[in-house]
py3Dmol code that shows the C-alpha trace and the ligand (Angstrom):
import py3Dmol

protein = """\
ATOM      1  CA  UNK A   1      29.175  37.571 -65.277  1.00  0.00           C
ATOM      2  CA  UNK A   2      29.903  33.878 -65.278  1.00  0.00           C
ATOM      3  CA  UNK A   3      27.765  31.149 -64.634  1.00  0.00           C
ATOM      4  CA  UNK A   4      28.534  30.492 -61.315  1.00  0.00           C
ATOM      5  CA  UNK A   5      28.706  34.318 -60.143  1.00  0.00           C
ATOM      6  CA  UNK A   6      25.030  34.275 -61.342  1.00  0.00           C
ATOM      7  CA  UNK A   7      24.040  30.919 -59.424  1.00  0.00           C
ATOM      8  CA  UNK A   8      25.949  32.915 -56.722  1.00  0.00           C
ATOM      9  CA  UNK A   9      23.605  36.277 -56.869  1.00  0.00           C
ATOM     10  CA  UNK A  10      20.637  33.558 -57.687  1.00  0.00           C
ATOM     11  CA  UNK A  11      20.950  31.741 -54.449  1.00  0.00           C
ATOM     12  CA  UNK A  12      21.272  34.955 -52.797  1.00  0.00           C
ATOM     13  CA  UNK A  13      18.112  36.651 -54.259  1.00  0.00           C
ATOM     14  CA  UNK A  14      16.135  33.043 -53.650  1.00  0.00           C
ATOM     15  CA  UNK A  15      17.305  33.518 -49.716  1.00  0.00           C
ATOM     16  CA  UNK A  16      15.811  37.002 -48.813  1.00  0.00           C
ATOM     17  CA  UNK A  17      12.322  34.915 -48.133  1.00  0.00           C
ATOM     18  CA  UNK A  18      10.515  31.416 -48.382  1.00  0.00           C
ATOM     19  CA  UNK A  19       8.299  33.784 -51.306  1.00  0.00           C
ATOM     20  CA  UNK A  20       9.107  35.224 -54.891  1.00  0.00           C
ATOM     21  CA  UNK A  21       5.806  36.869 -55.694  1.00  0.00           C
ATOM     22  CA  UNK A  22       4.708  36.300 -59.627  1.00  0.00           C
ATOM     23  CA  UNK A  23       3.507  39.766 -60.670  1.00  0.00           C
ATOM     24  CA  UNK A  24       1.574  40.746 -63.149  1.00  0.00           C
ATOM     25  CA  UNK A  25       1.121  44.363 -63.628  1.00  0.00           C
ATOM     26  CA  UNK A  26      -1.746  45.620 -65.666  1.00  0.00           C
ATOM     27  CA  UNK A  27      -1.665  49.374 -64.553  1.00  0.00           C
ATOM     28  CA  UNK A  28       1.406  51.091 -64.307  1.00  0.00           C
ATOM     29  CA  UNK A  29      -0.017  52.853 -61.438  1.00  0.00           C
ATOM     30  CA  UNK A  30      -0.407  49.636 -59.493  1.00  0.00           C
ATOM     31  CA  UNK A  31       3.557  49.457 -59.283  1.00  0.00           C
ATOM     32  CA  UNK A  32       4.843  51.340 -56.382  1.00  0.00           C
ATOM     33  CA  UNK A  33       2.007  51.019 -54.180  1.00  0.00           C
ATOM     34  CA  UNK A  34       1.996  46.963 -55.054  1.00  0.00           C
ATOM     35  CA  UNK A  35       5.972  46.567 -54.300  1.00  0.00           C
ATOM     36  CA  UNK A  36       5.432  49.014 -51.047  1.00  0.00           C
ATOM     37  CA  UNK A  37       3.122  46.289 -50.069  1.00  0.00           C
ATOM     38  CA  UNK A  38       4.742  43.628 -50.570  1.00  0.00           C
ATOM     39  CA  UNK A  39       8.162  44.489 -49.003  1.00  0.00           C
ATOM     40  CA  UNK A  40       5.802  45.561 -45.845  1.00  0.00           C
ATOM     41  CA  UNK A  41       4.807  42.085 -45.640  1.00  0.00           C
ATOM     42  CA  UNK A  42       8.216  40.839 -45.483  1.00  0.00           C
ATOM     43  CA  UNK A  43       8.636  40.101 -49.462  1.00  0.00           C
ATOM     44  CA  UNK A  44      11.829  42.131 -50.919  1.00  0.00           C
ATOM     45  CA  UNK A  45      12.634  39.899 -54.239  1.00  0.00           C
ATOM     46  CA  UNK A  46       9.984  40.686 -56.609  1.00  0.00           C
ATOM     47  CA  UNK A  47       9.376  39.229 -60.260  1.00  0.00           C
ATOM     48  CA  UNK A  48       7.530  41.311 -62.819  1.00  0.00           C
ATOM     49  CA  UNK A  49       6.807  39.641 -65.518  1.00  0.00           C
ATOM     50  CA  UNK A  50       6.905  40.616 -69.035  1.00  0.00           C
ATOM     51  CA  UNK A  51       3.986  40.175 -69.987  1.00  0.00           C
ATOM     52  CA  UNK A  52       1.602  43.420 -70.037  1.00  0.00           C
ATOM     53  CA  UNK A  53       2.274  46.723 -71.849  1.00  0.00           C
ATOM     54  CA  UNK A  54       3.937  48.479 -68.677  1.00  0.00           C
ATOM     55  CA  UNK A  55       5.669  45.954 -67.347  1.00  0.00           C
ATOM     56  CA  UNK A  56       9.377  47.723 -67.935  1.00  0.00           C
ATOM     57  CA  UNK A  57       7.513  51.100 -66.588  1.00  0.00           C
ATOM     58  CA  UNK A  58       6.901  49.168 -63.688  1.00  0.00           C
ATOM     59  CA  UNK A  59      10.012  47.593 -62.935  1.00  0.00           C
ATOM     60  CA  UNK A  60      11.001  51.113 -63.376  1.00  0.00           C
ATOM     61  CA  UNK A  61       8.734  52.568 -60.918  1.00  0.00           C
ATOM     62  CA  UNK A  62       9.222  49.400 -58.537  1.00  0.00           C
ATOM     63  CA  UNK A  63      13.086  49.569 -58.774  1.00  0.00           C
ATOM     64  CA  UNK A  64      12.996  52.650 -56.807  1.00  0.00           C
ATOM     65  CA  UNK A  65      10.877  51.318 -53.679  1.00  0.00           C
ATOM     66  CA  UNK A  66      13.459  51.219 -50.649  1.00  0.00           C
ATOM     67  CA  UNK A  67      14.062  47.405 -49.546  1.00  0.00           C
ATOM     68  CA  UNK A  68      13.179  46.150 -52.495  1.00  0.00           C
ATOM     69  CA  UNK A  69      15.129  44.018 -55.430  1.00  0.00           C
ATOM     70  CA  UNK A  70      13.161  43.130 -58.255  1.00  0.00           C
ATOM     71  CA  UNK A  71      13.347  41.135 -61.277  1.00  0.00           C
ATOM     72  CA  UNK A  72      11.816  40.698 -64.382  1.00  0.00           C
ATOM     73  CA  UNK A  73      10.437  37.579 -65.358  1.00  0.00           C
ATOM     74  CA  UNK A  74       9.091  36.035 -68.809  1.00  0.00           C
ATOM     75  CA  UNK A  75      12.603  36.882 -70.366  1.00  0.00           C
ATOM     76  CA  UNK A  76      12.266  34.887 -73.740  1.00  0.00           C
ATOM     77  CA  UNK A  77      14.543  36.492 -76.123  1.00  0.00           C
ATOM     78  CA  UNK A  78      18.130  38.683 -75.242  1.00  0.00           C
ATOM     79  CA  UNK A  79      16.283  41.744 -76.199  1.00  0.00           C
ATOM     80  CA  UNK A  80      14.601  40.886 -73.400  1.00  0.00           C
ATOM     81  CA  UNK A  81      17.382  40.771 -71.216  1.00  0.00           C
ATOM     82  CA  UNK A  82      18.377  44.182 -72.826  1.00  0.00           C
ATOM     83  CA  UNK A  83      15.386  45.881 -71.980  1.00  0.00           C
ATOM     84  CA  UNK A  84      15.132  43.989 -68.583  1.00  0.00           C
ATOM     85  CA  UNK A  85      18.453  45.493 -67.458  1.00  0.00           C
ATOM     86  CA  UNK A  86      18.053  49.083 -68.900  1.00  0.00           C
ATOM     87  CA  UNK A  87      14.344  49.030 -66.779  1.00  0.00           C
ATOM     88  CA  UNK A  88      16.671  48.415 -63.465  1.00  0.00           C
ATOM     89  CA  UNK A  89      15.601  44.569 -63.076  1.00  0.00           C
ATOM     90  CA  UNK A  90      18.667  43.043 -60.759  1.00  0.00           C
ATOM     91  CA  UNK A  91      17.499  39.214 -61.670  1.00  0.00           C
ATOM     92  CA  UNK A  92      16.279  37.619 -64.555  1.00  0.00           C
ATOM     93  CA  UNK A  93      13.918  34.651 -64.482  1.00  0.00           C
ATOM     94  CA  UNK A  94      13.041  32.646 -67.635  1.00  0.00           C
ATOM     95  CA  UNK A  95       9.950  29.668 -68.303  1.00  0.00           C
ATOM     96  CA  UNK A  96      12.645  27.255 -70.095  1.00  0.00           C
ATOM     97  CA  UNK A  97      16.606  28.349 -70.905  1.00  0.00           C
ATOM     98  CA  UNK A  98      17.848  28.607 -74.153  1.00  0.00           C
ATOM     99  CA  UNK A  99      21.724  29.501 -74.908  1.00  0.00           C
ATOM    100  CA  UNK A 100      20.933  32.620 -76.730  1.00  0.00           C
ATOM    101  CA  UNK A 101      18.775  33.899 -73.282  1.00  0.00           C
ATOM    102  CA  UNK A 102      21.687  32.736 -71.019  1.00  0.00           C
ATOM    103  CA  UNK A 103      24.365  33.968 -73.125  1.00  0.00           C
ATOM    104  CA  UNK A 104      22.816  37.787 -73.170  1.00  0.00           C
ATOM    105  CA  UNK A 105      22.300  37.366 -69.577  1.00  0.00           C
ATOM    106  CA  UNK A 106      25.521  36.498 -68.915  1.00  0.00           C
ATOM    107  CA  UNK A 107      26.747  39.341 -71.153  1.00  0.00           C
ATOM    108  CA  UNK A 108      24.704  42.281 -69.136  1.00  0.00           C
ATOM    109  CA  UNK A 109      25.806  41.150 -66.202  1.00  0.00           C
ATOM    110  CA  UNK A 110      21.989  40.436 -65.462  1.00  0.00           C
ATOM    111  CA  UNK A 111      21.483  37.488 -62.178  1.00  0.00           C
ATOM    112  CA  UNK A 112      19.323  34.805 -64.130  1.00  0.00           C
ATOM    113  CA  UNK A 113      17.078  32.082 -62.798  1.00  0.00           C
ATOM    114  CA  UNK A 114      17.104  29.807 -65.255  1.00  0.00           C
ATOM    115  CA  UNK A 115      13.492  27.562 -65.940  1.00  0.00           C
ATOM    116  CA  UNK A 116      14.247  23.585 -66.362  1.00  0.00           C
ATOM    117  CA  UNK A 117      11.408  21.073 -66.152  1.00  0.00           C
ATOM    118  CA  UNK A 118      13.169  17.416 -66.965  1.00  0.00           C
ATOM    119  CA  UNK A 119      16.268  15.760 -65.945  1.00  0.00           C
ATOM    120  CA  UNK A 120      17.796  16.410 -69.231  1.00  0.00           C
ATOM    121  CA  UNK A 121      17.159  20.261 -69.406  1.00  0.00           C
ATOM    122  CA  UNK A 122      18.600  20.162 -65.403  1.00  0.00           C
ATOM    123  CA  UNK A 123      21.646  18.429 -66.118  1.00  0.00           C
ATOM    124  CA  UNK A 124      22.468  20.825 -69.686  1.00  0.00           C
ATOM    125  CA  UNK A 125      21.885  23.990 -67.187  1.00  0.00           C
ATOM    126  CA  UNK A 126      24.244  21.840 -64.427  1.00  0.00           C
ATOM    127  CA  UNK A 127      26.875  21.617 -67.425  1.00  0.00           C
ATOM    128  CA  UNK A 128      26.903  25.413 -68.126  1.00  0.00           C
ATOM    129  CA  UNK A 129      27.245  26.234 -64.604  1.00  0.00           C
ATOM    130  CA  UNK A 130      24.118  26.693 -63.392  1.00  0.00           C
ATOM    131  CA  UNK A 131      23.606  25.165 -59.830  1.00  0.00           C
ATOM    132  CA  UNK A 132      20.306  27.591 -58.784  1.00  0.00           C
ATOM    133  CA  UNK A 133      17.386  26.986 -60.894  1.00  0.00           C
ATOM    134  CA  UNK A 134      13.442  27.815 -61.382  1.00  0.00           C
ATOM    135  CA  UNK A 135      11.281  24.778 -61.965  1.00  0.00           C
ATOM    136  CA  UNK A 136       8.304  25.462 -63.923  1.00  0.00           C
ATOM    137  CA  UNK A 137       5.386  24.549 -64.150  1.00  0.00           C
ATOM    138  CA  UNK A 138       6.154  23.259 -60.743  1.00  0.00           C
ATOM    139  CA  UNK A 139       2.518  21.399 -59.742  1.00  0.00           C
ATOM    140  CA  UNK A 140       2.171  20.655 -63.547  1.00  0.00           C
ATOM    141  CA  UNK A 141       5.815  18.733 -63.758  1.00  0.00           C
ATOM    142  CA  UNK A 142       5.490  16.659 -61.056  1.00  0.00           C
ATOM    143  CA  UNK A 143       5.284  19.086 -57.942  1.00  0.00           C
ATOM    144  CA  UNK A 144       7.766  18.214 -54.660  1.00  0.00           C
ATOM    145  CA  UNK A 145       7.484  14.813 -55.337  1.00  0.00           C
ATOM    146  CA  UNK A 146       9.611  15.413 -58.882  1.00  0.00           C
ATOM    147  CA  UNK A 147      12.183  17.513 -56.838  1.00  0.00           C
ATOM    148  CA  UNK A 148      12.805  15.711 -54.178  1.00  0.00           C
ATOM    149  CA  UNK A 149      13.262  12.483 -56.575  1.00  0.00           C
ATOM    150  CA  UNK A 150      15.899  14.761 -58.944  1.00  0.00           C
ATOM    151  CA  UNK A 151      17.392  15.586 -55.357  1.00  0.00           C
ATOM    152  CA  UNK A 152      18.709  12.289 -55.199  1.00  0.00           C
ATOM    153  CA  UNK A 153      21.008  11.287 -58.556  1.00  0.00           C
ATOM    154  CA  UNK A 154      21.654  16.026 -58.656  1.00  0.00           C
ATOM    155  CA  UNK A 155      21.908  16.899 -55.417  1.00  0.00           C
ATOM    156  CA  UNK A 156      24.002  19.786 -56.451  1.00  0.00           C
ATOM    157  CA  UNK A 157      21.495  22.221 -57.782  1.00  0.00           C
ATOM    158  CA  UNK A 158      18.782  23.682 -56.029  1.00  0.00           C
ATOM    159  CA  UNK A 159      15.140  25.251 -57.265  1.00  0.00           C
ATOM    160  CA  UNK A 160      12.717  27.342 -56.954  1.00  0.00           C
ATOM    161  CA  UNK A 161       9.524  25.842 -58.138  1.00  0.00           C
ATOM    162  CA  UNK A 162       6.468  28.538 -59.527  1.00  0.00           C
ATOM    163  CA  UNK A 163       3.750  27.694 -61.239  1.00  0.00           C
ATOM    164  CA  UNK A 164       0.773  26.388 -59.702  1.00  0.00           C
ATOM    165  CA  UNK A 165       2.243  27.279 -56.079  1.00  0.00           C
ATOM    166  CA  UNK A 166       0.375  28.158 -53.189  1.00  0.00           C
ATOM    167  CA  UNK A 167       0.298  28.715 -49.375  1.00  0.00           C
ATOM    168  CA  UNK A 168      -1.358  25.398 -48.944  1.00  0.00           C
ATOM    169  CA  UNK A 169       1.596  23.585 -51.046  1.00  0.00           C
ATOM    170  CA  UNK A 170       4.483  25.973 -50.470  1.00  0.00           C
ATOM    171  CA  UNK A 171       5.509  24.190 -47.091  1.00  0.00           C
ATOM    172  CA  UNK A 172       5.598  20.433 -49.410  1.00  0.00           C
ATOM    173  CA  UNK A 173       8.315  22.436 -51.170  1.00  0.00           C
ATOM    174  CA  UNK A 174       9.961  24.696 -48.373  1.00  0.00           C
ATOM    175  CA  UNK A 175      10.679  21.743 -46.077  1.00  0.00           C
ATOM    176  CA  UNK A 176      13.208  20.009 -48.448  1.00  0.00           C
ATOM    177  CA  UNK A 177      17.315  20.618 -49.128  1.00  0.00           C
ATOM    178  CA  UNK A 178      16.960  21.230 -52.745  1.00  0.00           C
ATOM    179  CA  UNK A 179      14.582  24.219 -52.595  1.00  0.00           C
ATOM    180  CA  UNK A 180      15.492  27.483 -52.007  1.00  0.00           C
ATOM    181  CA  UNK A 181      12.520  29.559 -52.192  1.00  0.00           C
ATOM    182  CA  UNK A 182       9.275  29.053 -53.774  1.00  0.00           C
ATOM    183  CA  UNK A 183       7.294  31.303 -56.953  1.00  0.00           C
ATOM    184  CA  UNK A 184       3.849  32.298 -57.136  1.00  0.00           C
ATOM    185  CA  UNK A 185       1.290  34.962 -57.665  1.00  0.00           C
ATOM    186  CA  UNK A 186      -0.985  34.132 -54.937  1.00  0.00           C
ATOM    187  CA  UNK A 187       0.093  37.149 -52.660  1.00  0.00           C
ATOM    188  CA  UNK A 188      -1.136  39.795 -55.128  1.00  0.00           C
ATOM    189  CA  UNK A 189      -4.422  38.657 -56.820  1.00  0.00           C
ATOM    190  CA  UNK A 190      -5.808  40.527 -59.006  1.00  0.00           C
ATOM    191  CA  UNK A 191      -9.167  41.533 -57.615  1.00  0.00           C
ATOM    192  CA  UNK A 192      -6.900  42.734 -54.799  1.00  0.00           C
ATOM    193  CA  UNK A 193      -4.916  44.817 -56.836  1.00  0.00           C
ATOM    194  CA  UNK A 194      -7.452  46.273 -58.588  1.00  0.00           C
ATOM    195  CA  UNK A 195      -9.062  47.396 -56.092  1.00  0.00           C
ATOM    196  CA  UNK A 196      -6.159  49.305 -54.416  1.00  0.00           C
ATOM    197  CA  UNK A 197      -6.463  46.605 -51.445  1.00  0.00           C
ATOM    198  CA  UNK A 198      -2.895  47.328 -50.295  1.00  0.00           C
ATOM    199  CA  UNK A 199      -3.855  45.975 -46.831  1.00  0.00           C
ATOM    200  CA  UNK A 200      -4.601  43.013 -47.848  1.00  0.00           C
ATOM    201  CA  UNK A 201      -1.600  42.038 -50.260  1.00  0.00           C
ATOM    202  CA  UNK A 202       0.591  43.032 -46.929  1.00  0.00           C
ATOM    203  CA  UNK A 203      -1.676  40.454 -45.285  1.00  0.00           C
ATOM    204  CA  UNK A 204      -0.781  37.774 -47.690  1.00  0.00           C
ATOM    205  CA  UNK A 205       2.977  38.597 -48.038  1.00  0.00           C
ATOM    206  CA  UNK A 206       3.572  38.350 -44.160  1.00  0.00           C
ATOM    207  CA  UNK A 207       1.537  35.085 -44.402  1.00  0.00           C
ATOM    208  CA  UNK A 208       4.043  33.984 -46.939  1.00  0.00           C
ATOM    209  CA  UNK A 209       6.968  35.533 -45.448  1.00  0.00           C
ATOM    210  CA  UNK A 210       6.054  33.415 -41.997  1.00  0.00           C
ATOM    211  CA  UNK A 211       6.363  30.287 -43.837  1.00  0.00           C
ATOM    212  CA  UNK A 212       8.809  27.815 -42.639  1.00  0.00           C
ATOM    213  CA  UNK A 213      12.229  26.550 -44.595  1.00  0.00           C
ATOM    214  CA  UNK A 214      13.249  23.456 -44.240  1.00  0.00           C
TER     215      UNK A 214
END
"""
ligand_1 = """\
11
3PG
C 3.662 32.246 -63.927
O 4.520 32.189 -64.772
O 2.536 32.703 -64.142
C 4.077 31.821 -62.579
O 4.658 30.604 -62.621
C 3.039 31.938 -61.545
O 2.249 30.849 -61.521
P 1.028 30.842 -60.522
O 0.082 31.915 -61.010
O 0.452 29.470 -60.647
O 1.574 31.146 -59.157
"""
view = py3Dmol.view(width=600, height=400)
view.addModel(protein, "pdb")
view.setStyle({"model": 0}, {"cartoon": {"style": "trace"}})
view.addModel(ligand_1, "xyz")
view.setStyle({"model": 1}, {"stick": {}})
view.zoomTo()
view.show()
């Protein structure tokens, strides 16, 4: 997959809602029922990140939920990617970029939504072909007032900020060209989740799923 076919399947992944829930999955029997509730609300792109023993399970188990396209986030090395793709995940999303991580991604023919936090690390992901990427730690980098700034001199690629995200912020982000979609884990908390509040996480998608885009 080149570059720009990725930026392409990106863009289109970023587009499905104004929301890319952050997902961390602690029990594997949280999966289905979590991504059930969360397409309900109006969420179909869904990262799970790789960060808890069953994460792959659950991308497994989430992969097979009708409406919904999910991703695996917290790619760091190409195994990774490797494992990522075998699990079923149709995107990739990564903190920072490295050319090793791109370079597998690129090789499985896995979507990836490349992390870059400074002008620099914008411009070397611009350069390789990368016009759709995550910024991250969004509030911690400089929030919307960073983007829209970059907006001006790179006009050309577009984000979508996580980290640090919520519904109070999201609409600072939404509202501008260079934003595509925003990040963040505050549709499935965990208190929620472990509690089997199912209701509730459908509340909070369709909350998300209302918000405006600019
Ligand atoms: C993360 O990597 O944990 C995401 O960026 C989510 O951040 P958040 O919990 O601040 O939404």
């Amino acid at each position: 997959m080149t570059p720009a076919e990725q930026s392409l399947k990106a863009a289109e992944i970023c587009r499905l809602a104004p929301v890319v829930p952050v997902l961390i999955v602690e029990d594997l029997a949280q999966a289905r029922p979590l991504a059930e509730a969360l397409v309900a609300g109006g969420l179909p792109a869904l990262e799970v990140t790789l960060r808890t023993p069953c994460a792959l399970d659950a991308i497994r188990a989430m992969a097979e939920v009708p409406g919904g396209v999910v991703g695996a986030g917290t790619l760091l090395t190409p195994a990774d990617v490797k494992a990522a793709k075998k699990a079923g995940a149709k995107f990739g999303v990564s903190p920072g970029s490295s050319p090793a991580l791109i370079a597998a991604c690129e090789d499985e023919g896995l979507p990836l939504l490349p992390g870059a936090v400074t002008a620099t690390e914008i411009m070397a992901l611009l350069e390789r072909g990368y016009t759709v990427q995550k910024f991250f730690p969004a509030e911690q980098s400089g929030g919307a007032a960073f983007l829209k700034s970059i907006g001006s001199p790179i006009p050309q690629v577009r984000f979508c900020p996580t980290g640090g995200v919520s519904l109070k912020n999201a609409p600072d982000y939404l509202r501008m060209q260079n934003i595509l979609c925003v990040g963040g884990s505050w549709v499935a908390p965990k208190e929620a989740m472990a509690r089997g509040d199912w209701a509730e996480i459908t509340r909070l998608a369709a909350e998300a799923a209302a918000l405006p885009r600019g």
